[in-house]
Backbone as JSON, one array per atom type, in Angstrom:
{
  "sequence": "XXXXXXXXXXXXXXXXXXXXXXXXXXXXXXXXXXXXXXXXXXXXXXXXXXXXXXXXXXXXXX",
  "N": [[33.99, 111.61, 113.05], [35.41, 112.01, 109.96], [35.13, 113.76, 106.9], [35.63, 113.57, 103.64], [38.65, 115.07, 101.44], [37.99, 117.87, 99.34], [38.68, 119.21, 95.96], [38.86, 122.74, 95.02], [38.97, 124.97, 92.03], [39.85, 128.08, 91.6], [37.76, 129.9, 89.94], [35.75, 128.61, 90.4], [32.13, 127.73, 90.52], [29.79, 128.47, 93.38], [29.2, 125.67, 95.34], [27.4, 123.04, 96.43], [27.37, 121.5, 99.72], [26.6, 118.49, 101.45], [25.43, 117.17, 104.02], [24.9, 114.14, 106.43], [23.27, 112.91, 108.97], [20.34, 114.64, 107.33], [19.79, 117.87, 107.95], [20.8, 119.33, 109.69], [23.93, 121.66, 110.58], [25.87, 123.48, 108.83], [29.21, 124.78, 109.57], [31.87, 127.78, 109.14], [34.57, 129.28, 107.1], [32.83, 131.28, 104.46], [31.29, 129.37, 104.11], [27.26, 128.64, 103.73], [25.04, 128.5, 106.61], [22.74, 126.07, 105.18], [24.8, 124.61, 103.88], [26.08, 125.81, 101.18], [28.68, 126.45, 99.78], [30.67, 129.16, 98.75], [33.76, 130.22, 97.09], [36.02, 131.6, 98.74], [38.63, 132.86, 98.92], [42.09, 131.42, 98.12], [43.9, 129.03, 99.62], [43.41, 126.64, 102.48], [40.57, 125.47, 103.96], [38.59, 124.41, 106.63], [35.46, 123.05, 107.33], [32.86, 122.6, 109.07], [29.94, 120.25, 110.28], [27.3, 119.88, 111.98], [25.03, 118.21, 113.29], [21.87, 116.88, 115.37], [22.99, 114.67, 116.34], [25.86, 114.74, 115.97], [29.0, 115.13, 114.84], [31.07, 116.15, 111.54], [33.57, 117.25, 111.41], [36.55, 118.22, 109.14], [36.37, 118.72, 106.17], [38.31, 119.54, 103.66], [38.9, 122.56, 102.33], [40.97, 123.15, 99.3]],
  "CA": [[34.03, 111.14, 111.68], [36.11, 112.81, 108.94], [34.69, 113.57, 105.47], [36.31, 113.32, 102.39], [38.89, 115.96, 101.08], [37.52, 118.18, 97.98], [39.58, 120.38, 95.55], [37.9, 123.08, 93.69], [39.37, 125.79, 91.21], [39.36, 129.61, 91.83], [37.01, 129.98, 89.51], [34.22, 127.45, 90.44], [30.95, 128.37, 90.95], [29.26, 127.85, 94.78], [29.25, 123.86, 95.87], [26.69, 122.87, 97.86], [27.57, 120.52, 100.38], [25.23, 118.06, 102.08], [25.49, 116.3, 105.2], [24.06, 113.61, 106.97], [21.99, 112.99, 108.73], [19.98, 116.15, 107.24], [19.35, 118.75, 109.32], [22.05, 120.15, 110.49], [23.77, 123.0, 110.55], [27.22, 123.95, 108.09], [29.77, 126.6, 109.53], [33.06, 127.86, 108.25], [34.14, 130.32, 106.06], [32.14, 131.34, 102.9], [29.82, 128.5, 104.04], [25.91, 129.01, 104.7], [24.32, 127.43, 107.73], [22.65, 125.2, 104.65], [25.99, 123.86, 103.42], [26.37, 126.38, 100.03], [30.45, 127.09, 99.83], [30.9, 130.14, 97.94], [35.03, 130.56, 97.36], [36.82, 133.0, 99.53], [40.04, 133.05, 98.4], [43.29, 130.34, 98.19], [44.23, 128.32, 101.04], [42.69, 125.65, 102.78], [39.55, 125.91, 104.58], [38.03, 123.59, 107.38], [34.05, 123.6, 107.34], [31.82, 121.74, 110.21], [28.94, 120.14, 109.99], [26.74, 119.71, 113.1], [23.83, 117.63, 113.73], [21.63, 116.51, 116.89], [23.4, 113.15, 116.02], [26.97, 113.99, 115.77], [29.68, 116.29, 113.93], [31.44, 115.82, 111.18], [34.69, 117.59, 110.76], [37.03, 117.65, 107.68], [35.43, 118.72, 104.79], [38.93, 120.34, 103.48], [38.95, 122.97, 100.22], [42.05, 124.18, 98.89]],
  "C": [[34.55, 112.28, 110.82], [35.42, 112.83, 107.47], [35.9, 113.35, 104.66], [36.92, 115.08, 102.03], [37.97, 116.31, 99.55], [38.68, 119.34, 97.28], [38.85, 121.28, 95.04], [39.04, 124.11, 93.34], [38.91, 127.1, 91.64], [38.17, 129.69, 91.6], [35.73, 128.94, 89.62], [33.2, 128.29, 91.12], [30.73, 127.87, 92.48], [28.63, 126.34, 94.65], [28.18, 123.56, 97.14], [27.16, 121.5, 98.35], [26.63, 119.71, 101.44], [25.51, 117.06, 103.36], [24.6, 115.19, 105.95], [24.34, 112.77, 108.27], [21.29, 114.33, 108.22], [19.2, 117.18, 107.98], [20.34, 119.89, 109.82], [22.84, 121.74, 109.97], [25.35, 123.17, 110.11], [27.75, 125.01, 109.25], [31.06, 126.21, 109.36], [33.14, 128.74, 107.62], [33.9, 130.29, 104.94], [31.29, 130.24, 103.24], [28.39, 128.84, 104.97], [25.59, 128.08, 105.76], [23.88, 125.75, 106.58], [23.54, 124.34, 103.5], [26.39, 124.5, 101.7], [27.72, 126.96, 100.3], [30.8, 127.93, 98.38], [32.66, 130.37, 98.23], [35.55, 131.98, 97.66], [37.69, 133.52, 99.81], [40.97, 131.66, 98.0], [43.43, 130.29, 99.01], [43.43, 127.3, 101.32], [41.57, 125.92, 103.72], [39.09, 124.57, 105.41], [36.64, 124.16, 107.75], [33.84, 122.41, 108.89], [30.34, 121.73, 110.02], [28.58, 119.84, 111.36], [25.46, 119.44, 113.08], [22.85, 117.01, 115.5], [22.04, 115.41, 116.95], [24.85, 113.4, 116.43], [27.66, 115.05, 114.9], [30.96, 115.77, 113.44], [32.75, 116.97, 110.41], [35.44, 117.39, 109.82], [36.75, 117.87, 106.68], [36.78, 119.92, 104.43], [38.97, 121.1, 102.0], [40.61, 123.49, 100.07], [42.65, 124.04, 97.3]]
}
C-alpha cells in the first residue's frame, strides 16, 4: 500500500506523521521511529512505515 504524496516548505516546522495500524515503527531520513519528520534539506525523501500488519511505503516529501 502506497500513502499519499505530501509537500512541505523549507521552512516548516516538524510534521508528525501517523500510521496505521498504530504501533509501528517510522524510518527514513530526519524521521523518528514515532513518525516526527524534522526537514533535512531539498529533495525528495522516501519514509517507511512498518507494522506487525504490513508496510506502508510512499510517504514522499519534496
Amino acid at each position: 500500500m502506497r500513502g499519499a504524496d505530501l509537500s512541505v516548505c523549507e521552512d516548516t516546522n516538524a510534521v508528525q506523521l501517523n500510521g496505521i495500524p498504530a504501533g509501528g515503527v517510522w524510518t527514513g531520513n530526519g524521521i523518528s521511529n514515532g513518525g516526527l519528520y524534522t526537514l533535512t534539506g531539498i529533495g525528495s525523501f522516501d519514509f517507511m512505515y512498518t507494522s506487525g500488519y504490513w508496510q506502508l511505503p510512499g510517504y514522499r516529501y519534496s
